[in-house]
C-alpha positions as CSV (number, residue, x, y, z in Angstrom):
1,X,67.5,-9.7,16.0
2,X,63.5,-9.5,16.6
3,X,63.1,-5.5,15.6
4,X,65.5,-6.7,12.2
5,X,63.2,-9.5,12.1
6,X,59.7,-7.8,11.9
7,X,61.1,-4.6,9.8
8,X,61.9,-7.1,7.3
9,X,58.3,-9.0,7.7
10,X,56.8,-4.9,7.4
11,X,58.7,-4.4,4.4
12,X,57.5,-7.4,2.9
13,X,53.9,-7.1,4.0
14,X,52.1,-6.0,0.6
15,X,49.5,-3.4,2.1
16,X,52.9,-1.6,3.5
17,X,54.0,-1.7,0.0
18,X,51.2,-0.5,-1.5
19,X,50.6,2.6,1.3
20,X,54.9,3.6,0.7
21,X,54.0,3.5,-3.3
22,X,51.1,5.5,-3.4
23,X,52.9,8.1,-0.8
24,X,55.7,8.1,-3.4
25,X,53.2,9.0,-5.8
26,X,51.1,12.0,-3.9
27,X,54.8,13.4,-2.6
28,X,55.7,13.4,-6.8
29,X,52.0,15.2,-8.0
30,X,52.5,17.6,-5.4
31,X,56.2,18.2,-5.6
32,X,56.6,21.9,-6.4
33,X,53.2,22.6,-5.8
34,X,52.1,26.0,-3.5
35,X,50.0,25.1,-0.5
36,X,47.0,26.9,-1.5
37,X,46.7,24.5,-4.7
38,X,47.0,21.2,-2.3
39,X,44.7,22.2,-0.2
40,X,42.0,23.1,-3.0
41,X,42.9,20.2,-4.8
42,X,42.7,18.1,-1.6
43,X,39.1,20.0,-0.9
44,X,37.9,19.5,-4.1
45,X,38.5,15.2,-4.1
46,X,37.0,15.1,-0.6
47,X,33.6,16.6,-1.6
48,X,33.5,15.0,-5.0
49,X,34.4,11.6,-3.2
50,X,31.4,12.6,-0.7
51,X,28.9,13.3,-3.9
52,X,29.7,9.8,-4.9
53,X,28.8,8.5,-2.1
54,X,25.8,10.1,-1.8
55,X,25.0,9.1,-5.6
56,X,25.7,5.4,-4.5
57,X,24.4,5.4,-1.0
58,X,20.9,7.1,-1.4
59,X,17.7,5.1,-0.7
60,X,16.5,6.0,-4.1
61,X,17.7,3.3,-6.9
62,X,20.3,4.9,-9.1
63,X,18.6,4.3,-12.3
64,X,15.6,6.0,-11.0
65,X,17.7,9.2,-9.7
66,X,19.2,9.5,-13.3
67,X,15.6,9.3,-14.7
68,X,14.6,11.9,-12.6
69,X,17.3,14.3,-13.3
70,X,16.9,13.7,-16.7
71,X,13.3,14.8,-17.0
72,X,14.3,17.8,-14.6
73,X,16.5,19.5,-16.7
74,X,14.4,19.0,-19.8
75,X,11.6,20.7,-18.3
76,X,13.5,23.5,-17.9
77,X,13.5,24.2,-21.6
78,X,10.8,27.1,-21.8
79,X,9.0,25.0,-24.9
80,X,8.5,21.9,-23.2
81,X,7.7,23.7,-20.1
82,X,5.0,25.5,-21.4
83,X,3.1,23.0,-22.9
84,X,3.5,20.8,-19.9
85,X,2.0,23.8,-17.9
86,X,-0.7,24.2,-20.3
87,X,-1.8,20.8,-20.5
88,X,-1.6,20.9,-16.6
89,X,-4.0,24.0,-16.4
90,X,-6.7,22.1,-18.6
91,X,-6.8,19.0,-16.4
92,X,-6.9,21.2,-13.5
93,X,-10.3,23.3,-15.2
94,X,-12.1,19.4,-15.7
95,X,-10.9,17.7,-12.6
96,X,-12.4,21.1,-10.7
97,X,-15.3,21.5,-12.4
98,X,-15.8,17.8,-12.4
99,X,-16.1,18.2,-8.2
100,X,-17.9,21.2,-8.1
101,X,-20.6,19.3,-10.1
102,X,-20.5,15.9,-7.6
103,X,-21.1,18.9,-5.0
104,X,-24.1,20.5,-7.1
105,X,-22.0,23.5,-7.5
106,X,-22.8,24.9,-4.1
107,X,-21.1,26.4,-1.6
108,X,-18.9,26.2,0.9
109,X,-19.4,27.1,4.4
110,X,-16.3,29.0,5.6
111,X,-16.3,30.3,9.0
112,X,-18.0,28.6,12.0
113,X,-21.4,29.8,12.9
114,X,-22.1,32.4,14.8
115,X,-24.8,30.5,16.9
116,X,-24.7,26.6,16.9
117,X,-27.0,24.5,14.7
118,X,-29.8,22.4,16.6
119,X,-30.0,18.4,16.7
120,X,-32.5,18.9,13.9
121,X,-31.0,21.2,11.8
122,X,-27.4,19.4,11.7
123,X,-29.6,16.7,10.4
124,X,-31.2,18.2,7.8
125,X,-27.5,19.5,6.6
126,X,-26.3,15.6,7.3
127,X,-29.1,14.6,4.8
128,X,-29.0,17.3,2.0
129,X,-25.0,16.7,2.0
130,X,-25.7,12.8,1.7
131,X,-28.0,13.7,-1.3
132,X,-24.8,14.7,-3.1
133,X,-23.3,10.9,-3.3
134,X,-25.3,9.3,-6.9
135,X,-23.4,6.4,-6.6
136,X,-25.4,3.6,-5.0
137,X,-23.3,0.9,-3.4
138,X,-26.2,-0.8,-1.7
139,X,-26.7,-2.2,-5.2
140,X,-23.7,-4.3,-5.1
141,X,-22.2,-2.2,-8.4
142,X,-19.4,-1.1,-6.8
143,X,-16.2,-2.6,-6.7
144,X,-14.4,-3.5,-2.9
145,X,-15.2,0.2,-1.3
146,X,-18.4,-1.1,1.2
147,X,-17.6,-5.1,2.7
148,X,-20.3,-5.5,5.3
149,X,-24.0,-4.1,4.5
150,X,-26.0,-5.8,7.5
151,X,-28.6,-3.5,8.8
152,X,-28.8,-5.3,12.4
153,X,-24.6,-5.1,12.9
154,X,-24.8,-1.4,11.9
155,X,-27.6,0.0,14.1
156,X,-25.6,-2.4,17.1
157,X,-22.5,-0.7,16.0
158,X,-24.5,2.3,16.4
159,X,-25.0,2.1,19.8
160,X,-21.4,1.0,20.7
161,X,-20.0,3.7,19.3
162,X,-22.3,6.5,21.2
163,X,-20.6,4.4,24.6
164,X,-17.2,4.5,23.6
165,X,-17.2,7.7,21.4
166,X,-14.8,10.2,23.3
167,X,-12.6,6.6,24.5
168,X,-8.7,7.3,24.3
169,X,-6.4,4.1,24.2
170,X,-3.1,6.5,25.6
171,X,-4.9,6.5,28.7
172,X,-5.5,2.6,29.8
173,X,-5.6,3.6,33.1
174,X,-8.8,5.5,31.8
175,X,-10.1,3.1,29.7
176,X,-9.1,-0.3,30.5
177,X,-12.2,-1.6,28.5
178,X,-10.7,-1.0,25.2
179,X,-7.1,-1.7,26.3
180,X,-8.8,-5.0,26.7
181,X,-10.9,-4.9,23.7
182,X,-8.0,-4.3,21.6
183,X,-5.4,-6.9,23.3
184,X,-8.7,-10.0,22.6
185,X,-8.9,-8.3,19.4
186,X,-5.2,-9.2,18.4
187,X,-5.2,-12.6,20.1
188,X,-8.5,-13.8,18.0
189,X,-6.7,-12.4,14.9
190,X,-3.1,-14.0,15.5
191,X,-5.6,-17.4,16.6
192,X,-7.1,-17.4,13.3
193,X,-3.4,-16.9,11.3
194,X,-2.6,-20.1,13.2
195,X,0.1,-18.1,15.5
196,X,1.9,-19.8,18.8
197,X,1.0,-18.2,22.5
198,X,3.8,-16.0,21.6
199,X,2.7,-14.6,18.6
200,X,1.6,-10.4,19.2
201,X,0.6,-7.2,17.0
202,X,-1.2,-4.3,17.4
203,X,-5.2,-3.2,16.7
204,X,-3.9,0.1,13.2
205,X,-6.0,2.6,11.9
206,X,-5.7,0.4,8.4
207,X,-4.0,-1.0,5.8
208,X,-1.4,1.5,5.3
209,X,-0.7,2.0,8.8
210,X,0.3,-1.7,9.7
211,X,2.9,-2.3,6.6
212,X,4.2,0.8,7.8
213,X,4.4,0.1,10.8
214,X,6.1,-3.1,10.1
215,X,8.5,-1.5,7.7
216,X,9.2,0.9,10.5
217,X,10.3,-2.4,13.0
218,X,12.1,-4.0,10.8
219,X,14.0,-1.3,9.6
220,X,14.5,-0.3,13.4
221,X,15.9,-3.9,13.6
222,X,18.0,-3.4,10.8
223,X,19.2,-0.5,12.3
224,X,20.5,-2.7,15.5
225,X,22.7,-4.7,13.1
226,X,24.7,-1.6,11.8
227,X,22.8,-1.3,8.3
228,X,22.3,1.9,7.4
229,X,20.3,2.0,4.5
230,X,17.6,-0.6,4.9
231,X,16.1,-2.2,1.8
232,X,12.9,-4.0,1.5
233,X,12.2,-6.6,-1.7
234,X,8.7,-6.8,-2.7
235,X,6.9,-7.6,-5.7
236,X,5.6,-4.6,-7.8
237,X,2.4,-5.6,-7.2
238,X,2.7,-5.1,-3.8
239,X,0.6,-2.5,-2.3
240,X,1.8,0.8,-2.9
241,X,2.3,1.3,1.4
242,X,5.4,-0.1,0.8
243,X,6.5,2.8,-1.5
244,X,5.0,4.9,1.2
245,X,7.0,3.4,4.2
246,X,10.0,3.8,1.9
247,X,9.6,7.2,1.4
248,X,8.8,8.1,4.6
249,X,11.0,5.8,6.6
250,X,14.4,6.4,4.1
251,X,14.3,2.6,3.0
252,X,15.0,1.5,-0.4
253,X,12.8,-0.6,-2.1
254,X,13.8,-2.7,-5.2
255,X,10.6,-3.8,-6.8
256,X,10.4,-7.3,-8.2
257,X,8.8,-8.5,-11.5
258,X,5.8,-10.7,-11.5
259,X,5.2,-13.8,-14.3
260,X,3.3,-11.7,-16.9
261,X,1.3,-15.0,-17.5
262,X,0.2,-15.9,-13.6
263,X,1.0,-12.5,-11.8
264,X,3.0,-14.1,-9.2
265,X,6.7,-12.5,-8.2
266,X,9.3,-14.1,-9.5
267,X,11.1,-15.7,-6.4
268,X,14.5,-16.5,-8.2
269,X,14.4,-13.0,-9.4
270,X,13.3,-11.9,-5.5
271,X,16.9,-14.3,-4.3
272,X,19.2,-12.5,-7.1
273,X,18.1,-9.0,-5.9
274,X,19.2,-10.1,-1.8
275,X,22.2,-8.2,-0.7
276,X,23.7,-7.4,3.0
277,X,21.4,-4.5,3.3
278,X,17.8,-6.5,3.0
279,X,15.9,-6.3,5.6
280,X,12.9,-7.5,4.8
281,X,11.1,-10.1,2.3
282,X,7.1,-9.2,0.8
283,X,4.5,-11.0,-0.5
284,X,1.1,-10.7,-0.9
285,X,-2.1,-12.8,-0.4
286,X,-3.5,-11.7,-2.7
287,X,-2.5,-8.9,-4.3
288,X,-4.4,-5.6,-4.9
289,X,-4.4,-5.5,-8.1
290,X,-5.2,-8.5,-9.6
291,X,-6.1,-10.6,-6.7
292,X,-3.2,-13.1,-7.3
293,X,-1.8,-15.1,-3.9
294,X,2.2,-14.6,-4.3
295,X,4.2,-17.9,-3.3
296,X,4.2,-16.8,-0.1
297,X,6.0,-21.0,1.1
298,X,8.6,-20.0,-1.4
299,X,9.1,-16.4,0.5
300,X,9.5,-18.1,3.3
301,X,11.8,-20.4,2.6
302,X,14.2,-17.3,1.0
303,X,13.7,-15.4,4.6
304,X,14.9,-18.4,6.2
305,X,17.6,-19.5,4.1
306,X,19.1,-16.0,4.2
307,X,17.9,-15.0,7.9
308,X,15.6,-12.0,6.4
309,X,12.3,-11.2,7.8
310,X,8.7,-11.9,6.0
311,X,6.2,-10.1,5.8
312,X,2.3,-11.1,4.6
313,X,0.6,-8.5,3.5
314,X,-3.1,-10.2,3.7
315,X,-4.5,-6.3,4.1
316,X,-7.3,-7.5,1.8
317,X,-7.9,-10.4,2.3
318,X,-7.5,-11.2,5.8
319,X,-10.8,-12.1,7.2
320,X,-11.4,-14.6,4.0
321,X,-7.9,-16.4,4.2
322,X,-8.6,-18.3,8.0
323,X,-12.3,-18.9,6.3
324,X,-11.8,-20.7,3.0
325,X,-10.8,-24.3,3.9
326,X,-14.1,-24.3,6.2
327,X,-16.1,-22.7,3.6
328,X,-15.4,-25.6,1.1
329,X,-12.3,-24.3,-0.7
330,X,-8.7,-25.3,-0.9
331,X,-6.3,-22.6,0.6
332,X,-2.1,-22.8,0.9
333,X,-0.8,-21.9,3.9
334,X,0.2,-18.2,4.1
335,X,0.3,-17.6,7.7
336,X,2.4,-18.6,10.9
337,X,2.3,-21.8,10.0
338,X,5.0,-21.2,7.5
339,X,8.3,-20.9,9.7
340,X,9.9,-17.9,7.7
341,X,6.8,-15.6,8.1
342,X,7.8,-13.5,10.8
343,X,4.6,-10.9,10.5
344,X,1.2,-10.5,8.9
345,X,-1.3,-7.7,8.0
346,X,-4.8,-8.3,8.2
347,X,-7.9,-5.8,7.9
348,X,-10.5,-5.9,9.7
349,X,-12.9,-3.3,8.3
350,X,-12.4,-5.2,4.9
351,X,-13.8,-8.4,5.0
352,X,-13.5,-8.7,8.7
353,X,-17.0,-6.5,7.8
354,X,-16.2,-3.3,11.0
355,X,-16.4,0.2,10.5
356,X,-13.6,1.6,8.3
357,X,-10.7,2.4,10.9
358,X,-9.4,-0.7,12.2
359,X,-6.9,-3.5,11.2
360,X,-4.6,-6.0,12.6
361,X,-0.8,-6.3,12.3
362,X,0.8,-9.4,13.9
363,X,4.1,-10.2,14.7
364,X,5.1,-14.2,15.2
365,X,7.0,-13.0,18.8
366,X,7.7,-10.0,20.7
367,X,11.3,-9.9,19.8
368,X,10.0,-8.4,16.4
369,X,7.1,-5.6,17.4
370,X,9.1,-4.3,20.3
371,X,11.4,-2.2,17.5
372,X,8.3,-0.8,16.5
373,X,7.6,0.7,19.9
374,X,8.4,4.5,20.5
375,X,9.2,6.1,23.7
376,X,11.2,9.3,24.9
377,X,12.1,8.9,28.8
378,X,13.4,12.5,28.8
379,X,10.7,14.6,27.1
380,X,9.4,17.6,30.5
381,X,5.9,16.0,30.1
382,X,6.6,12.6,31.6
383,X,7.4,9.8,29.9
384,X,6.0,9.2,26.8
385,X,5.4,6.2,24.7
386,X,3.4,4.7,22.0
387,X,2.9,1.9,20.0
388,X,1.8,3.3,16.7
389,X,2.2,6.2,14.6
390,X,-0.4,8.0,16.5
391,X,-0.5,9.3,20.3
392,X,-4.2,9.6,20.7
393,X,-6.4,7.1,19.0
394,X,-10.3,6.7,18.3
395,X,-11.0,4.2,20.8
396,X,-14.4,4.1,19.6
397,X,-13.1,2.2,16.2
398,X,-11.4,-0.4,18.7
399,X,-14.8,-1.1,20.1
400,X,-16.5,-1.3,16.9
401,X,-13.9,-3.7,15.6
402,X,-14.4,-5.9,18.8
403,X,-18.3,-5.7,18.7
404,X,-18.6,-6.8,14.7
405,X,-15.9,-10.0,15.5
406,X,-17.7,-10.9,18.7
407,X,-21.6,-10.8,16.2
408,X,-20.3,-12.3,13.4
409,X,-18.5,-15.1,14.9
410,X,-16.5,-18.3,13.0
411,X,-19.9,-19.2,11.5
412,X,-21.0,-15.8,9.9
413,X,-17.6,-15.3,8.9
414,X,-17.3,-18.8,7.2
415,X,-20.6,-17.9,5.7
416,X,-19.5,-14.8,4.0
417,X,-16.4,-16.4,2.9
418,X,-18.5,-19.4,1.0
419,X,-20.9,-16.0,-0.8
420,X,-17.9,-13.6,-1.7
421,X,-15.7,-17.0,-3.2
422,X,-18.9,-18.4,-4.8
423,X,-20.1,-15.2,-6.2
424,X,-16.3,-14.5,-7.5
425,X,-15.9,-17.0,-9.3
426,X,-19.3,-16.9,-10.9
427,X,-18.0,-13.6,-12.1
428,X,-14.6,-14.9,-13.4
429,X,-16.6,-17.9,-15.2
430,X,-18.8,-15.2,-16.8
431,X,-15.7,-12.8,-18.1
432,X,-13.8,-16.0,-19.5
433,X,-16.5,-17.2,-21.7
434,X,-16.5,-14.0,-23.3
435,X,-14.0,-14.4,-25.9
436,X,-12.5,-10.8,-26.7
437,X,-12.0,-10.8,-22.7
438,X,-8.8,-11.9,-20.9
439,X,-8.8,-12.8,-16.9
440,X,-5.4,-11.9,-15.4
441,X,-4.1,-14.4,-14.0
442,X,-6.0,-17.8,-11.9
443,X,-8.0,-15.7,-9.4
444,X,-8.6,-17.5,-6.4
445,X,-10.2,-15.1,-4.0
446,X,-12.2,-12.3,-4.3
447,X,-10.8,-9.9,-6.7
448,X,-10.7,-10.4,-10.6
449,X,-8.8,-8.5,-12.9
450,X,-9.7,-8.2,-16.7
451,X,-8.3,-6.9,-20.0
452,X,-8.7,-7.3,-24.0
453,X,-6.8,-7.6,-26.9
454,X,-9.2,-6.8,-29.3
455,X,-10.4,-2.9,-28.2
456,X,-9.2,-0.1,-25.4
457,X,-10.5,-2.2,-22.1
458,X,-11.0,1.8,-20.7
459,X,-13.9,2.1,-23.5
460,X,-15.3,-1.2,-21.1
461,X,-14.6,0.4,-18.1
462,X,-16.3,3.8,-19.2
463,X,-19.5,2.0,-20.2
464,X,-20.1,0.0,-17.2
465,X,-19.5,3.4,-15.6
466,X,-22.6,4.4,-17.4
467,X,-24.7,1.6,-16.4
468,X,-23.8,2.3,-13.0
469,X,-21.1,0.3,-11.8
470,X,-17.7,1.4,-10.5
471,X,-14.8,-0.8,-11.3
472,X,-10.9,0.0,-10.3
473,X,-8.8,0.8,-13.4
474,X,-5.4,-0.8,-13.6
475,X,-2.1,-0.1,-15.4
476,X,0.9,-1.6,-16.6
477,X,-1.1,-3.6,-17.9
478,X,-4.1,-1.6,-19.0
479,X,-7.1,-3.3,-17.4
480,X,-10.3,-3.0,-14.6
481,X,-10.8,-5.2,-11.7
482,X,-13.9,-6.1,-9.9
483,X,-13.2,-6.3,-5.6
484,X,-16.1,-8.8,-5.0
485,X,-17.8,-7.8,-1.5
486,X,-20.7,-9.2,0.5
487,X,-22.9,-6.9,-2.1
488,X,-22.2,-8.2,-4.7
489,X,-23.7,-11.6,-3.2
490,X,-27.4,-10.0,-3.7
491,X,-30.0,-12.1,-5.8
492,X,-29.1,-11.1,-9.5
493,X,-26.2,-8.8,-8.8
494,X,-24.3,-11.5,-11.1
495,X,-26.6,-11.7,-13.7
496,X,-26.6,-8.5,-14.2
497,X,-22.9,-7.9,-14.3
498,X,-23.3,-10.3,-17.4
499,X,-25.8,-8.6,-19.4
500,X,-24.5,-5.4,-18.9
501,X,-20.8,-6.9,-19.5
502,X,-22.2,-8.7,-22.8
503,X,-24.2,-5.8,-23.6
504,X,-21.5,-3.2,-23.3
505,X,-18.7,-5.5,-25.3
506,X,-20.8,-6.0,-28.4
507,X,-21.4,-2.6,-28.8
508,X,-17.6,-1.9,-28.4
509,X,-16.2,-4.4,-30.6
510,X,-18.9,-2.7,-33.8
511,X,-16.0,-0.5,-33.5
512,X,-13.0,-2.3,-31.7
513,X,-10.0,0.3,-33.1
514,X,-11.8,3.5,-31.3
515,X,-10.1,5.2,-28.9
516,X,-11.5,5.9,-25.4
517,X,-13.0,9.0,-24.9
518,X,-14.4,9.3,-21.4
519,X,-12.4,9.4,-18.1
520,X,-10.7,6.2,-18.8
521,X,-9.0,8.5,-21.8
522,X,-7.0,10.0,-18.7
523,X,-5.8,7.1,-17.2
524,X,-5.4,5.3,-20.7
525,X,-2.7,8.4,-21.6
526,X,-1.3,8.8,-18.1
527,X,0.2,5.0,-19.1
528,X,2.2,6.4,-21.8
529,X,3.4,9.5,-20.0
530,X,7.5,8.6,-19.2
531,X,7.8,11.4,-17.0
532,X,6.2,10.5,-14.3
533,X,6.7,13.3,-12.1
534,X,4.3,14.7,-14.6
535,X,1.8,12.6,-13.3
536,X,2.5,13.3,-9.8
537,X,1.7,16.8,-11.0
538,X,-1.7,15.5,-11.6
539,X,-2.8,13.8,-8.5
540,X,-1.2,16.8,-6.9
541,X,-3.7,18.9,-8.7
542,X,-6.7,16.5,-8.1
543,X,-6.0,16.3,-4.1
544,X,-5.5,19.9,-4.4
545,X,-9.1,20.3,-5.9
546,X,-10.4,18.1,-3.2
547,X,-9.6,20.4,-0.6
548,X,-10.5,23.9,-2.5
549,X,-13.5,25.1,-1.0
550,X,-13.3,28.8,-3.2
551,X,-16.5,29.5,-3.8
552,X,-17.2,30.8,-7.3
């Protein structure tokens, strides 16, 4: 009575149903049918049903992988091929002979010498090499680039290096010095970001380093959970790392739109695009390009709600952020403080004014950075395990980095803050009251970003090149920004940004319609370029250049 029972309750069950009707229907297609045809048939579904998946399941966005393709196969018609090639060669001709000229079209050395140079000699080489660079920065003209310029810290910094220069952090039983330097550097940093005694990170090479390094935990983590493609939201204005890590890591990234009006992301836009495979939540304070602070409370709260890391990417302004509310001016919370925030970048040879080399990543707890460890226990060389990217490390850069936080202290840091935010917006006051001029966004720190309306803002950005300033050009929107550093808070640095702002505008707008002509013309055209890969062509050809040393 029980085995009647439960055939009856199979019969009825619908997925039993279903399975007996589709058999029905594969026994009926194939009725007839010689073997060799099932099997190809039966060959052919299973690899188109594993191309679809593959379509579906890459960590490149659909729409992007059909764009791509698209522009493939229509470079492989010979006529649009070989004007894309020809176009390609002439860039290549400027952008080489425009470095043999910064080089003073000499050569190269290509083979070792045969008998070493002395002391005095290698400086003589160090100096007429130094010649080369026309640009300078001491000035306060250029934009970001140079963040510390104090004479005493660098001939102090000097000196630490020579002690430290052949240090190795893989060996702390070597060098327990820096081991130490680097563990007080991190504590001071997560101090200042307002983290808890558990809060942790790791002294990076930079920037780039520590968001990929925090991609590389969290997707790790994500990893634990049984995702297997990992996908990071972040705002397109978030620094382009992120695209990096993505690549390099085989994350997707979806990129979210910012207000075109305040530059911020769009948070409800950042909550739609959540899905089971997000493993982490980005925002920026501020932003490269503009130098907008993202809602970073808002973030927060999304990561929380939905149990999704968050990470701050304060790579710029790191060692301004912790300074501000001391140094007179009203600052959100965009550190630990805020209870989704599980991780922070912070550079320290930016603002925090050390030798290009160093930065901070923190982590809120341990339970976060230990997926970013590596280690192979079965490798014939011992065990073997690192923290970063890297196995060896300068630990003379670690040093450095501990030296210039231990000089400059809270007081010369809250010091520099009060200049850079001071002289800022002194230069945001001075772009707004000129009328054919439009300030992206409400700038709060250091970095303002700067477009027009009325004429090509390259043509602006071309002739403050000639004056002898150097400005970042932007895109998407076309515009420049000016990264304001501890030189630009010089006597008259700001005065004359004005006149030579003022100066070079009114001589623009006698002729508003022009077109740009100079090298802003290159990045003004790159813009409307829809193949992008064409682009990438470019920079390929520029970094190629960079590395040439033919000599002619």
């Amino acid at each position: 009575m029980n085995m009647a029972s439960e055939t009856m309750n199979l019969l009825m069950n619908p997925i039993f149903v279903g399975t007996k009707f589709i058999q029905e229907k594969i026994n009926k297609l194939f009725e007839g049918k010689p073997a060799w045809q099932i099997v190809l048939l039966s060959c052919g579904t299973t690899i188109m049903v594993i191309k679809l998946h593959d379509l579906l399941e890459s960590e490149e966005h659909l729409t992007l992988r059909i764009k791509r393709t698209l522009f493939k196969i229509l470079r492989k018609v010979p006529a649009v091929q070989q004007k894309i090639d020809k176009s390609l060669k002439e860039t290549a001709q400027q952008i080489n002979e425009s470095i043999k000229h910064s080089i003073n079209s000499e050569p190269y050395v290509q083979v070792v010498p045969e008998k070493g140079f002395s002391s005095e000699d290698v400086m003589k080489e160090v100096e007429r090499y130094r010649a080369y660079g026309v640009v300078d920065w001491k000035k306060g003209w250029c934009s970001g680039m140079i963040y510390g310029s104090n004479e005493e810290l660098t001939k102090l910094l000097a000196k630490v290096y020579e002690i430290f220069a052949f240090s190795n952090p893989l060996h702390p039983e070597v060098f327990p010095d820096i081991r130490k330097m680097e563990a007080e550097i991190v504590r001071m940093t997560c101090n200042l970001f307002n983290g808890s005694s558990a809060s942790c990170g790791i002294v990076t090479t930079g920037g780039t380093e520590s968001i990929m390094l925090a991609c590389l935990a969290y997707r790790n983590r994500a990893y634990s959970k049984g995702i297997k493609i990992p996908e990071i939201i972040a705002p397109k204005t978030a620094h382009a790392a992120f695209d990096k890590a993505a690549m390099v890591l085989r994350m997707r990234l979806t990129h979210i739109p910012v207000d075109p009006v305040t530059k911020k992301v769009d948070v409800n836009a950042m909550k739609r695009a959540i899905n089971k495979n997000t493993c982490l939540l980005v925002g920026s304070a501020p932003q490269f390009p503009h130098g907008i602070i993202d809602p970073i409370a808002e973030i927060s709260e999304l990561g929380l709600k939905y149990n999704i890391p968050v990470h701050c990417d304060c790579c710029l302004g790191g060692f301004l952020v912790p300074f501000l509310e001391k140094a007179g001016f009203h600052m959100d919370p965009v550190d630990f403080r805020l209870p989704g925030v599980t991780s922070i970048s912070a550079d320290t040879h930016k603002y925090g004014q050390a030798p290009k080399g160093s930065a901070v990543l923190m982590y809120k707890d341990p339970n976060y950075r230990k997926f970013q460890w590596f280690s192979i226990t079965n490798w014939p060389g011992g065990i073997y395990a690192t923290p970063t990217f890297a196995g060896s490390r300068a630990g003379s850069e670690i040093a450095s980095c501990w030296a210039t936080m231990m000089f400059t202290g809270m007081e010369g840091y809250v010091d520099a803050a009060w200049k850079i935010i001071s002289t800022a917006r002194a230069m945001a006051k001075v772009l707004k009251n000129i009328h054919s001029i439009e300030v992206l966004g409400d700038p709060k720190m250091s970095v303002i970003a700067f477009t027009s309306k009325e004429f090509d803002i390259y043509r602006l950005s071309d002739a403050l090149t000639a004056k002898g300033w150097t400005l970042n050009p932007l895109q998407f929107p076309a515009s420049i920004h000016m990264c304001v550093t501890l030189t630009h808070t010089k006597p008259e640095v700001v005065e004359r940004f004005e006149k030579d702002v003022a100066e070079s505008v009114e001589v623009i707008l006698q002729n508003p319609s022009e077109k740009c002509q100079g090298a802003g013309a290159l990045y003004g055209m790159s813009q409307t370029i829809p193949d992008r890969s064409i682009v990438e062509d470019v920079t390929g050809i520029y970094l190629d250049a960079s590395y040439d040393t033919t000599n002619h």
